[in-house]
C-alpha positions in Angstrom: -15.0 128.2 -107.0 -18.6 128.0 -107.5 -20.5 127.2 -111.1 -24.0 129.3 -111.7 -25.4 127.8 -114.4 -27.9 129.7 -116.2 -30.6 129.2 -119.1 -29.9 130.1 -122.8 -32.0 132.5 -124.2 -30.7 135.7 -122.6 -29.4 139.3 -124.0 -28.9 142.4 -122.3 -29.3 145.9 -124.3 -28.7 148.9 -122.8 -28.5 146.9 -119.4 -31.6 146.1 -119.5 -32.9 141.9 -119.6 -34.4 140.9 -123.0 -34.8 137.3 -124.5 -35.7 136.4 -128.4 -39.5 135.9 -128.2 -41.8 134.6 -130.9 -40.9 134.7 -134.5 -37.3 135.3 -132.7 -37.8 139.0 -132.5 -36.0 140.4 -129.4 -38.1 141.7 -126.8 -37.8 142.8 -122.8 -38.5 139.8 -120.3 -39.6 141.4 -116.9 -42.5 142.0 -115.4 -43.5 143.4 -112.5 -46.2 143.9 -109.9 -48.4 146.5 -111.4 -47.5 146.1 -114.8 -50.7 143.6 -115.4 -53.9 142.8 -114.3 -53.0 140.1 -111.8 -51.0 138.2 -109.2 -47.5 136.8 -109.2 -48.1 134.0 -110.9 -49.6 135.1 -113.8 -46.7 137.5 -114.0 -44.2 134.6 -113.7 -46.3 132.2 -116.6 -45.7 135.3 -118.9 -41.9 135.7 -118.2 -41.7 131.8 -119.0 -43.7 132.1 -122.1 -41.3 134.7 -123.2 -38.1 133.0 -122.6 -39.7 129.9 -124.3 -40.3 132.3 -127.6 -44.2 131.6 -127.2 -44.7 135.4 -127.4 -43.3 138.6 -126.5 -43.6 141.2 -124.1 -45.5 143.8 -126.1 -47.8 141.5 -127.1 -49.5 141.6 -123.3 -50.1 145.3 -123.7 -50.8 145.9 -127.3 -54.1 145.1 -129.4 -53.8 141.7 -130.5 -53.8 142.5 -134.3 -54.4 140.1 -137.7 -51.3 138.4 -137.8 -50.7 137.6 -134.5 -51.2 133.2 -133.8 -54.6 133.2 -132.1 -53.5 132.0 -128.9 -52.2 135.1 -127.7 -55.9 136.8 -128.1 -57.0 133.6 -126.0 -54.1 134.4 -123.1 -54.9 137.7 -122.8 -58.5 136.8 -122.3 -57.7 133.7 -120.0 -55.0 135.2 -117.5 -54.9 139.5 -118.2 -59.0 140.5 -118.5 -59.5 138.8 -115.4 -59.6 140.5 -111.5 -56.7 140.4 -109.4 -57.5 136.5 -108.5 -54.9 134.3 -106.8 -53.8 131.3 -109.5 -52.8 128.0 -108.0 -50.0 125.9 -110.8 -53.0 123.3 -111.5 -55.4 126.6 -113.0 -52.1 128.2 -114.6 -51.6 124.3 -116.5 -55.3 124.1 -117.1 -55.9 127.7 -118.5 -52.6 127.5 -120.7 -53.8 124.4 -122.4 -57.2 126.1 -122.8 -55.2 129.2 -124.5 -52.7 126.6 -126.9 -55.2 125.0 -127.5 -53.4 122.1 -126.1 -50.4 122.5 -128.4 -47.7 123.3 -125.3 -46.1 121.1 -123.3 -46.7 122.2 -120.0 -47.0 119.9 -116.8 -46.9 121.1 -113.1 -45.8 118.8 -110.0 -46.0 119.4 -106.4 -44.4 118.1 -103.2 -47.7 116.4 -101.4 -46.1 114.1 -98.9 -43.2 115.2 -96.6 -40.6 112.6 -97.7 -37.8 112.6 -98.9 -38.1 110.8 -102.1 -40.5 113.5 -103.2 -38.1 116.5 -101.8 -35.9 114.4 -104.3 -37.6 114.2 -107.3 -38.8 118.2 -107.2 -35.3 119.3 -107.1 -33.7 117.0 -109.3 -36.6 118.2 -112.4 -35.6 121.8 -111.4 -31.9 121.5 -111.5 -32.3 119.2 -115.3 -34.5 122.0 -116.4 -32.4 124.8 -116.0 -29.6 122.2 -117.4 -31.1 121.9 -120.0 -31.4 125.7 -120.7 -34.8 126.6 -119.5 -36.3 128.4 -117.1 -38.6 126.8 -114.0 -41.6 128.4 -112.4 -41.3 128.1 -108.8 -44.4 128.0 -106.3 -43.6 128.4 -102.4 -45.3 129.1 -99.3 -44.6 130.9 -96.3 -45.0 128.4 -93.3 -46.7 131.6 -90.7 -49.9 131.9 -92.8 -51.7 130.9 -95.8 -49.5 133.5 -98.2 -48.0 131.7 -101.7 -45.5 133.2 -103.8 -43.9 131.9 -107.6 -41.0 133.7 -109.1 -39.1 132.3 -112.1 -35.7 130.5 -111.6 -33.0 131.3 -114.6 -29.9 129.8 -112.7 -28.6 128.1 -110.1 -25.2 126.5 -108.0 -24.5 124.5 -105.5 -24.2 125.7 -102.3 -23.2 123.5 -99.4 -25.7 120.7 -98.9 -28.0 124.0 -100.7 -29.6 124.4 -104.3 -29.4 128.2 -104.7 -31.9 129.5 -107.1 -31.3 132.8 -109.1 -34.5 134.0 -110.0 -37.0 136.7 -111.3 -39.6 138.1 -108.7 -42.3 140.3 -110.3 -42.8 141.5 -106.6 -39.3 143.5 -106.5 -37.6 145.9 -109.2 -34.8 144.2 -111.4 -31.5 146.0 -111.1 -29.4 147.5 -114.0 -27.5 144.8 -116.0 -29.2 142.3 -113.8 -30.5 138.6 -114.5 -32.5 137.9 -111.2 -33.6 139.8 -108.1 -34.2 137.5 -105.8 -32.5 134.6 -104.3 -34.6 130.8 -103.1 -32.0 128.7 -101.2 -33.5 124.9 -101.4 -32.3 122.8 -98.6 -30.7 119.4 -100.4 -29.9 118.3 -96.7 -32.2 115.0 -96.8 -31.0 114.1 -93.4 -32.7 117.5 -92.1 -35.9 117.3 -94.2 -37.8 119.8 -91.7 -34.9 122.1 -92.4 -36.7 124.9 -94.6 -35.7 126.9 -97.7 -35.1 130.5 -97.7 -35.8 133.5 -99.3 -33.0 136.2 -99.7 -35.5 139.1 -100.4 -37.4 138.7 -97.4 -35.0 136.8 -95.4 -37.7 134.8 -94.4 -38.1 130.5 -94.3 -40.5 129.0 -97.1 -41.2 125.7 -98.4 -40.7 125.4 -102.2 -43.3 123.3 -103.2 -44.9 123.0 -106.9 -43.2 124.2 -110.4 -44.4 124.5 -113.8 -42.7 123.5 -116.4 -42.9 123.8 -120.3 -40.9 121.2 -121.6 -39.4 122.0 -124.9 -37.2 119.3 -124.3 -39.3 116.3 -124.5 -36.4 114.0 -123.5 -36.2 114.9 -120.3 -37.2 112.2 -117.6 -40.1 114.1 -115.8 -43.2 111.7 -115.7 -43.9 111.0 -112.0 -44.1 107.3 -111.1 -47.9 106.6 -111.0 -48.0 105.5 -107.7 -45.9 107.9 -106.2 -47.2 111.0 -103.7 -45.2 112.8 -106.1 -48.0 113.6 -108.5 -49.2 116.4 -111.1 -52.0 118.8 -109.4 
């Protein structure tokens, strides 16, 4: 029988997905394309933001009012005023600092070598993230073209020699009742390194390659070795 393990701050009312936001109000968690002024990633940042009780969904459409923590004025203006420009993890990390003033601990890594000690090390920090009850923002490309993707992962088993990611795409409609919509298959095969990962929705191969992460949990091991490929943007 197969374990999903998923994150902690979840709730379902009236079948549909909220989470406890800031101030530990509960508040709906998805977002999707169309909803806000930009691309997938910026849609994903948000959904982490909310399951990390930094704000809440109504605060991204809403005038930011007196008693709202300046920071959410300052996201609104770094990521949601902006045109429909394409986000790589590094500006996501730089421009979330710029709205917390600093004050969140955020750090994104990416796979820059194809080895399998880096393979390694990205899939071991997603796996002890969503262990330790939080959600990963995952970046991946599609190896025809140019095209990126990030969805949010909130769960995950074991699969065969596979991680199977459960995870929120802002690029399909979330189901009824339902915690993800879309499903990233992470080849843990080290002996097949060129062996790709998958996506369910578009039953297409991609390589997972970056996540963000906002580390509330300060004791997890997730500094890269400094001389190590395996390196922050």
């Amino acid at each position: 029988m197969q374990t999903i393990n998923v994150i902690d701050n979840v709730l379902f009312k009236d079948g549909i997905l909220h989470a406890l936001g800031r101030e530990e109000k509960e508040t709906m968690v998805f977002l999707k394309r169309g909803d806000l002024v930009g691309k997938c990633a910026v849609y994903s940042l948000m959904i982490m933001l909310i399951f990390h009780k930094r704000i809440n969904r109504e605060d991204l459409f809403s005038k930011v009012n007196s008693e709202a923590p300046p920071y959410i004025k300052e996201l609104k203006k770094q990521f949601l005023l902006r045109t429909k420009r394409e986000y790589s993890m590094r500006s996501l990390r730089d421009k979330l600092l710029l709205s917390f003033n600093n004050h969140i601990p955020v750090e994104v890594f990416s796979i820059r070598n194809f080895i399998e000690d880096d393979h390694r090390k990205l899939h071991f920090m997603i796996k002890e993230q969503l262990d330790a009850g939080w959600p990963v923002q995952i970046g991946f490309s599609f190896p025809q073209g140019k095209e990126v993707h990030s969805v949010v992962a909130v769960g995950y088993s074991m699969f065969e020699r596979t991680l199977r990611l459960f995870c929120l795409d802002s690029a399909f409609d979330l189901g009824c009742a339902s915690m993800w919509n879309n499903i990233i298959d992470i080849n843990i095969d080290y002996a097949d390194l060129f062996k790709m990962d998958f996506n369910h929705n578009v039953t297409v191969a991609v390589h997972v390659n970056s996540i963000l992460l906002i580390n509330d949990k300060p004791d997890l091991p997730f500094e890269p070795e400094e001389k190590d490929s395996f390196l922050p943007f």
